[in-house]
N, C-alpha and C positions, 0 to 999 in steps of 0.2 A: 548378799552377793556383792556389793559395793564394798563394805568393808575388805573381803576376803581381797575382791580385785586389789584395794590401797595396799595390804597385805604381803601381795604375790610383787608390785612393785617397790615396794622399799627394803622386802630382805635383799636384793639382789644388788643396789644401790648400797646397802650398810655392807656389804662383805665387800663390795668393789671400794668402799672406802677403806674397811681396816686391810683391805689388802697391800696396800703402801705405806703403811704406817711406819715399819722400819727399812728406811733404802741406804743410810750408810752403812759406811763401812766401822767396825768396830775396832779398837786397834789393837788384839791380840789377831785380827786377819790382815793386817797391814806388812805382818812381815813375809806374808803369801803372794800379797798381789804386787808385791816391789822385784818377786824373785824375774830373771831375765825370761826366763820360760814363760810368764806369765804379757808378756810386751806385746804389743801390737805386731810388732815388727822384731821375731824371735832371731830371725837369721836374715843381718843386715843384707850379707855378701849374696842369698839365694835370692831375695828381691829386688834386688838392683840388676839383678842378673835376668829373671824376672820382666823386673820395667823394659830393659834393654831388649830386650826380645818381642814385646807386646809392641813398645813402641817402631821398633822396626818393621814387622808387619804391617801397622796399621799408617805406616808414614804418617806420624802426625805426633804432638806432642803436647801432654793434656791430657785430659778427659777419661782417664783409667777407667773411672768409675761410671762414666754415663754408657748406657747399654748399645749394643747396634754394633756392625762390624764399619769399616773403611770406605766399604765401595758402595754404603749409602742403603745398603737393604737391610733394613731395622726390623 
């Protein structure tokens, strides 16, 4: 029983390890993830447009990313 338990805990441990084994990028995918479509930030002129809008609403400047609206009711 003891065995099986060590068992039941290390396969799961061995596959969360080779699970990251390969995290680069290789470089026949490097001319994929350079293309514009692939950018964080794909269409400058609609996120600026975007910020400008958020920030207007929320009168305030910053904080894009932290959750909760303006008027404090999170």
């Amino acid at each position: 029983m003891k065995k099986n338990m060590k068992l039941v805990l290390f396969i799961p441990l061995i596959i969360g390890a080779t699970g990251c084994a390969n995290l680069g990028v290789e470089p026949w995918e490097r001319d994929l993830l350079a293309k514009d479509e692939m950018s964080l930030n794909a269409a400058p002129v609609d996120a600026a447009l975007d910020d400008h809008i958020y920030f207007s609403k929320e009168a305030s400047s910053g904080g894009k990313g932290f959750g909760g609206g303006g008027c404090g009711c999170n």
